[in-house]
C-alpha positions in Angstrom: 0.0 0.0 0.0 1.6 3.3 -1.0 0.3 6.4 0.6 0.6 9.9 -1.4 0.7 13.2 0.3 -0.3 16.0 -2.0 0.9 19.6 -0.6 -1.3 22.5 -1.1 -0.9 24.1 1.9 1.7 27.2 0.8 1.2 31.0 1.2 1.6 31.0 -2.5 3.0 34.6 -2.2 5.1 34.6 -5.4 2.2 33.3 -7.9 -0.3 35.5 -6.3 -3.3 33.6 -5.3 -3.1 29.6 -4.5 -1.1 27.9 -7.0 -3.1 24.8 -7.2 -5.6 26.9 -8.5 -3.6 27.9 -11.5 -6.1 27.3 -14.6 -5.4 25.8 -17.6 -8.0 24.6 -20.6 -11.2 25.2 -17.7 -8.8 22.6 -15.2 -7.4 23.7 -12.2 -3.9 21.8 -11.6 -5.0 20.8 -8.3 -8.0 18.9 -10.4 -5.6 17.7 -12.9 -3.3 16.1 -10.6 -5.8 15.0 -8.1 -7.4 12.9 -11.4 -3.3 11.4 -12.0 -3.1 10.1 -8.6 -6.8 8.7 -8.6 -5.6 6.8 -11.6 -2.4 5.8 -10.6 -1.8 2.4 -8.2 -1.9 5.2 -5.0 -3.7 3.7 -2.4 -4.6 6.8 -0.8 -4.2 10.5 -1.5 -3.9 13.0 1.3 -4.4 16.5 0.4 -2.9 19.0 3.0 -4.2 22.5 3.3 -3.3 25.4 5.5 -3.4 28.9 3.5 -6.8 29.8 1.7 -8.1 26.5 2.1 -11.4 27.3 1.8 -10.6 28.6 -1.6 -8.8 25.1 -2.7 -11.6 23.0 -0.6 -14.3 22.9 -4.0 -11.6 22.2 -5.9 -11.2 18.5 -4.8 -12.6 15.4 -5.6 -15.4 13.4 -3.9 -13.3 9.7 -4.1 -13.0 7.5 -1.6 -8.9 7.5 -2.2 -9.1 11.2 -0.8 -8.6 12.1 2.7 -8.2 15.9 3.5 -5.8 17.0 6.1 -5.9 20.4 7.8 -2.0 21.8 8.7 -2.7 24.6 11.5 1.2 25.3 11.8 1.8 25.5 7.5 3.4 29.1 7.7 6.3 26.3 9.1 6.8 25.3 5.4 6.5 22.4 3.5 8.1 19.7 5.6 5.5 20.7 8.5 2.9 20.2 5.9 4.7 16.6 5.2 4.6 15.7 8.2 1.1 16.4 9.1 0.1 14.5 5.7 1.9 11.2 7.0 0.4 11.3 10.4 -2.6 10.6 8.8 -1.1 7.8 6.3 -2.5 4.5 6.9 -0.5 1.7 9.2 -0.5 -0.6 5.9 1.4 2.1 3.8 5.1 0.5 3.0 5.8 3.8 1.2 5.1 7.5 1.4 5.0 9.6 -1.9 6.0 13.5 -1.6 3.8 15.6 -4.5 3.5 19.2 -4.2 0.6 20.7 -5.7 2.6 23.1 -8.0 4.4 19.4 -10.1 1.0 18.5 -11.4 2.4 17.2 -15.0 4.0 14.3 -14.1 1.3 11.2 -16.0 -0.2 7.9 -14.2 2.3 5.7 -16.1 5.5 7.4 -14.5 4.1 7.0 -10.8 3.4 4.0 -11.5 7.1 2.9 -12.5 7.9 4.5 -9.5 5.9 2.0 -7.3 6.6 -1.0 -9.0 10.6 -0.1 -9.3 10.2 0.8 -5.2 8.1 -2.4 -4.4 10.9 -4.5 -6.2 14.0 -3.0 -5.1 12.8 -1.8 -1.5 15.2 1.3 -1.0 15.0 3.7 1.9 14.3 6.0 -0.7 13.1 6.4 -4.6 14.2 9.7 -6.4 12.8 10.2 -10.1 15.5 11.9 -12.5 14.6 13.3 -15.5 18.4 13.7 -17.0 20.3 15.2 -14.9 17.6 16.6 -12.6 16.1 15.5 -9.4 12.6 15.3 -9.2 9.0 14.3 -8.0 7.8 12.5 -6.8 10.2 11.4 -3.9 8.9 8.1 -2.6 10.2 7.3 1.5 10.1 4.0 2.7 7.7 3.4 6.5 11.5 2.5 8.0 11.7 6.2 7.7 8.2 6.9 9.2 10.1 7.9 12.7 12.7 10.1 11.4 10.1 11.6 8.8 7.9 12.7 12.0 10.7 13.9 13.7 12.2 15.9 11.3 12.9 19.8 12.5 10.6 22.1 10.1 13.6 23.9 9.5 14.9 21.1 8.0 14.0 20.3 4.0 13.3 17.7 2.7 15.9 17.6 0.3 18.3 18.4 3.2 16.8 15.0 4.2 17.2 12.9 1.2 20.9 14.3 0.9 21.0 12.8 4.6 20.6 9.6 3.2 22.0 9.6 -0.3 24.0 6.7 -0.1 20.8 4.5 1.3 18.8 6.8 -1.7 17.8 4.8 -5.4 17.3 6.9 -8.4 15.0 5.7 -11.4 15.9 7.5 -14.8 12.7 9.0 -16.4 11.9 10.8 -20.0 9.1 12.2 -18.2 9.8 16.0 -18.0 6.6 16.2 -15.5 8.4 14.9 -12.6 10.6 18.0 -12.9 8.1 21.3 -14.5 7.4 23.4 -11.0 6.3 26.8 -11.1 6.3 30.0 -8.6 5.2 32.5 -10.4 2.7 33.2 -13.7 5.2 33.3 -16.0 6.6 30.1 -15.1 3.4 28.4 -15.1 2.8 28.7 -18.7 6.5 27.8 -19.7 6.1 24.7 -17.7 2.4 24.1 -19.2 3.9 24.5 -22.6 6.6 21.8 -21.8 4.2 19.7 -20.1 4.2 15.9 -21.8 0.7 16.1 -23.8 
């Protein structure tokens, strides 16, 4: 059982309003990826929120994959998000996926790969590169579960995956999804006209 934990909890203050509620072709992208993961071998799909959440709230889906999470403390950053998204993870989940709202091109048949490679080889964790970039989504084995929770949210969790590099697998991808992020306007439509189609 794999457990995914979709961040849309940022301030958002760069892009100017809540970045999962960037539009494209009448979809939000917290719509489009929402409809990935439902698609994908995720068992469950935890959607964090902490800034404007009652904006992002009638966004989401009504599927019985989706569990909605409320982070009080998100001004803390994303790894206090993370860690309120995994608190809620099922006991049966051997893995944890990391997916931030504002990645939402990576497609079903990359995460996918990514869970079959992880359930095969079993490393602490699975890192997608698309050439010669890092990218998402991150997948953390349970073993992890304690360190994961306590974690300082100063720390990032790339600091944490650095941590462990030498305990860390990487799985080569032509999927330029697991790597297209945006902060502002202008990066959003360069990454949506990169996006795999």
């Amino acid at each position: 059982m794999f457990s995914c934990i979709l961040l849309a909890a940022g301030e958002n203050s760069r892009f100017g309003y809540p970045k999962g509620l960037a539009t494209a072709q009448n979809r939000t992208v917290v719509q489009h990826i929402q409809e990935t993961l439902v698609n994908s071998q995720i068992n469950e799909i935890i959607v964090v929120l902490g800034a404007q959440k009652e904006k992002i709230e009638p966004h989401l889906l009504k599927h019985k994959k989706l569990i909605i999470v409320h982070n009080k403390d998100h001004k803390l950053g994303q790894t206090s998000s993370f860690k309120a998204g995994i608190k809620q993870a099922s006991i049966k989940a051997k893995g944890f996926l990391l997916m931030p709202v504002d990645c939402p091109w990576i497609t079903t048949a990359t995460i996918n790969s990514l869970l079959e490679h992880f359930t095969k080889t079993k490393p602490l964790i699975l890192v997608p590169k698309y050439k010669d970039r890092n990218g998402h989504p991150p997948i953390f084995h349970k073993k992890l579960l304690p360190e994961l929770l306590n974690l300082d949210t100063s720390v990032g969790v790339n600091s944490f995956i650095h941590a462990h590099q030498n305990k860390t697998e990487f799985l080569s991808t032509d999927d330029i999804g697991t790597v297209l992020t945006f902060n502002t306007q202008e990066e959003f439509q360069k990454a949506w006209e990169q996006r795999p189609t």
